[in-house]
C-alpha positions in Angstrom: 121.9 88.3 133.6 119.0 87.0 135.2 115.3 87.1 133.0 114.5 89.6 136.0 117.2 92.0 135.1 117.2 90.9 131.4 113.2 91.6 130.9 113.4 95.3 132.9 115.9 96.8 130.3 113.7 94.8 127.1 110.2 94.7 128.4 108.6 96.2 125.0 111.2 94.3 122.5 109.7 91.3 124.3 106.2 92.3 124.5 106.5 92.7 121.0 108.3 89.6 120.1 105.4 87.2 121.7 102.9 89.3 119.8 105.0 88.7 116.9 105.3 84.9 117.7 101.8 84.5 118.5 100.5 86.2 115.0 103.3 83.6 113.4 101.3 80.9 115.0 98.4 82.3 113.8 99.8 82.7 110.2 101.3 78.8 110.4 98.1 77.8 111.2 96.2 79.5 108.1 99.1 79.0 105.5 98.7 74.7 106.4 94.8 74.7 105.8 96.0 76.5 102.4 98.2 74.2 101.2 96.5 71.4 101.9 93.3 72.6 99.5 95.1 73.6 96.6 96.4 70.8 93.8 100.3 70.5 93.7 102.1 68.1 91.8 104.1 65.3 92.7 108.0 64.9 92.7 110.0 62.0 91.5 112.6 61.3 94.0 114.9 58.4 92.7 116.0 57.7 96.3 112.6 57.9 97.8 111.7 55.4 95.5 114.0 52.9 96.9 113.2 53.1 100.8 110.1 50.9 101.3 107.5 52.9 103.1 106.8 52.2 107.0 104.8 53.6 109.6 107.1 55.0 112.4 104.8 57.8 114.0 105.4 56.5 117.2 109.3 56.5 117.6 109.0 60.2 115.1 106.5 61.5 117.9 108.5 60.8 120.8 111.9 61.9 119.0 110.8 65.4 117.7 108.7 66.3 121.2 112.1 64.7 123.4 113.8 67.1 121.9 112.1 70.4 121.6 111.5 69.7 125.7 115.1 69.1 126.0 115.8 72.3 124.3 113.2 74.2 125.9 114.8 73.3 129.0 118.0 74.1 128.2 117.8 77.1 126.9 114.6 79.2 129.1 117.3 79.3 131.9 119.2 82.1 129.9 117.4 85.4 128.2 119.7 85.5 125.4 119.5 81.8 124.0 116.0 81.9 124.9 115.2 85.1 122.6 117.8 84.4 119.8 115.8 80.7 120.1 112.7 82.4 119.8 113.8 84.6 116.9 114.9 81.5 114.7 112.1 79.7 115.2 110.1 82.8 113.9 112.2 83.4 110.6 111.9 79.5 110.5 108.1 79.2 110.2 108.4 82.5 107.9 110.7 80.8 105.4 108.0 77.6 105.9 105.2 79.6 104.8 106.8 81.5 102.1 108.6 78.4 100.7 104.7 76.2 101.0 103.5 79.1 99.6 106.1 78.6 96.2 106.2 75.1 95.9 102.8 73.6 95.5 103.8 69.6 96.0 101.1 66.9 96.2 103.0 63.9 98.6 104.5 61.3 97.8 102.3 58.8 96.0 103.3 56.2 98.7 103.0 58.2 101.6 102.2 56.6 105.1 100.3 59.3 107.3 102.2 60.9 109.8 99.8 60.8 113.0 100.9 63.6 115.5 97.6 63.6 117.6 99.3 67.4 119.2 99.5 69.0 115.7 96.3 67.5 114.7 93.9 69.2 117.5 96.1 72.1 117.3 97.3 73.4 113.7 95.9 70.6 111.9 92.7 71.3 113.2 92.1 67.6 113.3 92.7 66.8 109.9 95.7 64.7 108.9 97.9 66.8 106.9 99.7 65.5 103.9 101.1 68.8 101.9 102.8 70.7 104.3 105.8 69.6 102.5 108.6 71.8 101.6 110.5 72.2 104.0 110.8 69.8 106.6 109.3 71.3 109.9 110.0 68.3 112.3 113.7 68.3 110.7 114.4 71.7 110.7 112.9 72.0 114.9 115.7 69.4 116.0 118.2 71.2 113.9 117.9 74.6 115.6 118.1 73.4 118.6 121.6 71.5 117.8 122.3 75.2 116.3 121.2 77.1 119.8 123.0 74.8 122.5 126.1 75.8 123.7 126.9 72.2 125.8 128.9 70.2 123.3 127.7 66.9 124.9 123.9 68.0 124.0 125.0 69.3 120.2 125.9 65.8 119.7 122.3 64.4 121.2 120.7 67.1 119.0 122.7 65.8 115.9 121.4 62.6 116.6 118.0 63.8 117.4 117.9 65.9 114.2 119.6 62.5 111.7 116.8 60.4 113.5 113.9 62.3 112.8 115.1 63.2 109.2 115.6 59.6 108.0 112.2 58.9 109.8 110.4 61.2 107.7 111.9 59.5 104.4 110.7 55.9 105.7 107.2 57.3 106.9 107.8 59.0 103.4 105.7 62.0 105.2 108.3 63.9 102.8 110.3 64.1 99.8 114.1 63.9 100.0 114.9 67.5 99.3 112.3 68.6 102.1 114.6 66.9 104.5 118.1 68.4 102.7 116.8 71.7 102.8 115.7 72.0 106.4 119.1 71.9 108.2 120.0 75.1 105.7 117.0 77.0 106.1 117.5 76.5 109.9 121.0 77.7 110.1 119.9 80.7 107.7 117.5 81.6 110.6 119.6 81.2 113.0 122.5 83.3 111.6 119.4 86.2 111.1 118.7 85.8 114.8 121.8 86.5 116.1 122.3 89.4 114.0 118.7 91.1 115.5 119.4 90.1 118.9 122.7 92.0 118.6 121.1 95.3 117.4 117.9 95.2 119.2 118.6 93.9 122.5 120.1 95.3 125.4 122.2 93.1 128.2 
């Protein structure tokens, strides 16, 4: 079906969806300037502990952004992936803010600043974020995306995409190791909610 066709027979469900993702955006935004002002305490991760910390914000940036353009790509050529896409990555930054919202975590004491100069004049709102911790946003992204494809060559670029930028978090140690566990599952969770209100609330 083409977006034409698609958007006629759904044109308020998708109205109201990019409402919905905009006040998400909105909510993301607020919930990180939270976090990062209240005190939290700090994990002891045993196999943190032995991964000597290292600045790789370069190769991280180019990673996470290679592949959300990849996947945005992909997947804007079809309604359906596009939508169910859009719907995960809602729940996702849901399940974000609620579990930031739980689990107030100082970072790591040897933490190496993860510089992202997009999320810094956007959500970080310039600042350099340290406690946006559990889960692992730039893990969980990649991980959808492997989740949402349909091409089996590009599942296994996404898998690599998704490993990369998880075991580059742990050597920036820009998160703890169960931040980076967790993410994968909390993606898939959304992703399995996605499909299930794309079913019953849109038509094709």
């Amino acid at each position: 079906m083409s977006w034409k066709e698609f958007f006629k027979k759904n044109t308020a469900l998708i109205i109201a969806l990019a409402i919905l993702f905009l006040f998400t955006l909105f909510s993301i935004y607020n919930a990180l300037q939270y976090v990062e002002t209240r005190k939290g305490v700090v994990l002891n991760d045993p196999f943190l502990n032995l991964i000597k910390a290292y600045d790789v914000s370069k190769p991280l940036f180019i990673l996470t952004y290679l592949s959300s353009i990849i996947g945005i790509i992909y997947v804007i050529r079809k309604p359906q992936l596009t939508i169910i896409t859009a719907i995960t990555y809602i729940l996702m930054l849901w399940l974000r803010i609620t579990c930031m919202y739980l689990t107030p975590l100082e970072p790591p004491y040897n933490i190496v600043p993860l510089r992202d100069f997009l999320l810094e004049s956007t959500f970080y709102s310039g600042n350099v974020n340290l406690k946006d911790l559990f889960f692992s946003g730039h893990t969980a992204t990649a991980f959808m995306f492997f989740l949402v494809v349909k091409n089996k060559i590009l599942k296994w670029i996404f898998l690599f995409f998704s490993v990369s930028i998880a075991s580059l978090v742990l050597i920036q140690h820009a998160h703890y190791t169960i931040d980076v566990f967790v993410a994968p599952i909390m993606s898939w969770f959304a992703f399995q909610m996605a499909k299930k209100a794309y079913n019953k609330l849109f038509k094709e």
